[in-house]
Steps between C-alpha positions, in 0.01 A plus 500: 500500500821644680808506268766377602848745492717311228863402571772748459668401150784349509839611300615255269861380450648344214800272545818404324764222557611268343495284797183303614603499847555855495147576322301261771700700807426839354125413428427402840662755630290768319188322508510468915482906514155623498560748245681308237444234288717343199313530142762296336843381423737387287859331411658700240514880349239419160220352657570756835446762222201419332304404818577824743370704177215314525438490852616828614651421847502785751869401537748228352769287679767406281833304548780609297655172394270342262550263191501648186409874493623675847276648795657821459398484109151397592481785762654779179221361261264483785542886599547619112113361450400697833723726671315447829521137560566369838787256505724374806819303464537185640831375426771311636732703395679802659318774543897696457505413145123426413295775631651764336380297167176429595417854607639604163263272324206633698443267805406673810612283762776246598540223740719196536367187515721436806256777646232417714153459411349756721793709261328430159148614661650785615639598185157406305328724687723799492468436087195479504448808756675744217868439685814308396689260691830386545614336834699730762831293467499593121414830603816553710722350288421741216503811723832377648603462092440830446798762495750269476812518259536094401709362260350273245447140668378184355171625708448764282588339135164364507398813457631503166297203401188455332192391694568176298866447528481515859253238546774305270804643721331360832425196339881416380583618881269222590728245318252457182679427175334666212314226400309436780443932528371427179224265635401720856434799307342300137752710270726325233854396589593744242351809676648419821843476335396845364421660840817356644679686198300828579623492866917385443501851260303692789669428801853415273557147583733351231341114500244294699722404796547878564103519470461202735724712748318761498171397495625333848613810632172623474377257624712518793458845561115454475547263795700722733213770448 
C-alpha cells in the first residue's frame, strides 16, 4: 500500500491578551494560514508562564498591558528560562515608547494593534524565519532620531521610568485615580501610591497635580508622534 506524503507541520503560536475579543481575532487569523496553527492561549502573565513552558510554542504573541504581572515581565522571565524564545509584541501602545522596552526584555518583534493583519503575519514569519521586525514607520522615526541634539521633553522622561511606573504614568494620563490603577493592574492601593512616589522624586514633580501634568504631557506628546 502507497503511503501517503504527510502534511507539512504546522508552527504553533501561543497567545496572550487579556481581551477575549482580541484572543478569538488573533486565533482565526493564525489558524486560516496553512502553516500556522494556535496551540494555546491565555489571559494573564502566571498561567501564560506555566503553559508556553509546557507547550513550547515556535513563537509567542504577547500584549503588553495585562492585569497583574506585565507583558514585558512575562516576556524578561520568558527569555531568562530560554534565551531563544520567539516572542512578538502586540500592543496598543506606541511603538515610540514601548519597543525600545520590549526589545530590551527580549521580544523580537513589534506591531500595533492598529496594524493590519496581513502586518502581524508578516512579522510572525520574519520571527520565525531567524529575523526581527519592527514596522517601517518606526523604522524612520528612529533613524530620523538619531544625531539629534534634543533637550529633555516630557517624551523622553519616560525614559526615566521603570517598566512599571510607566504603565502607572499612562494610566493617570488616562484619567485613572489610584484606586481604580490599583484594580487594572491587581496591585494594592498602597503600591500604587508607592510607584507614584518613585516617579514625583524621578522626574522632580513636587505633588500629584504636578504628576497629573506631566503624565498629560506625555501623553500629549505621545499623540503628536
Amino acid at each position: 500500500m502507497e503511503k501517503t506524503p504527510s502534511s507539512p507541520r504546522k508552527a504553533t503560536v501561543f497567545i496572550v491578551d487579556d481581551h477575549p475579543m482580541v484572543r478569538d481575532w488573533l486565533s482565526r487569523l493564525i489558524n486560516d494560514e496553512a502553516d500556522l496553527e494556535v496551540c494555546g492561549s491565555a489571559d494573564n502573565a502566571d498561567e501564560a508562564g506555566q503553559a508556553i513552558a509546557r507547550l513550547h510554542p515556535a513563537i509567542s504573541i504577547i500584549d503588553i498591558g495585562l492585569r497583574g504581572k506585565s507583558g514585558l515581565e512575562l516576556i524578561r522571565a520568558l527569555t531568562d528560562q530560554n534565551p531563544e524564545q520567539n516572542i512578538l509584541v502586540l500592543s496598543m501602545h506606541d511603538e515610540a515608547v514601548y519597543a525600545h522596552r520590549a526589545f530590551r526584555a527580549g521580544a523580537r518583534g513589534y506591531v500595533n494593534k492598529r496594524q493590519t493583519a496581513a502586518e502581524v503575519v508578516l512579522a510572525v514569519r520574519r520571527i520565525l524565519g531567524g529575523g526581527v521586525y519592527v514596522n517601517e514607520a518606526f523604522t524612520a522615526n528612529l533613524t530620523a532620531g538619531l544625531g539629534r541634539n534634543r533637550q529633555v521633553s516630557s517624551e523622553d522622561e519616560a525614559t526615566l521610568l521603570s517598566d512599571r511606573e510607566l504603565e502607572v504614568f499612562r494610566l493617570l494620563a488616562a484619567g485613572r485615580i489610584n484606586s481604580e490603577i490599583a484594580v487594572e493592574l491587581s496591585v494594592s492601593l498602597k503600591t500604587v501610591q508607592s510607584y507614584c512616589a518613585r516617579i514625583k522624586e524621578k522626574l522632580n514633580l513636587r505633588n500629584a497635580t504636578e504628576l497629573l501634568q506631566a503624565a498629560t504631557r506625555w501623553a500629549d506628546a505621545q499623540n503628536r508622534s
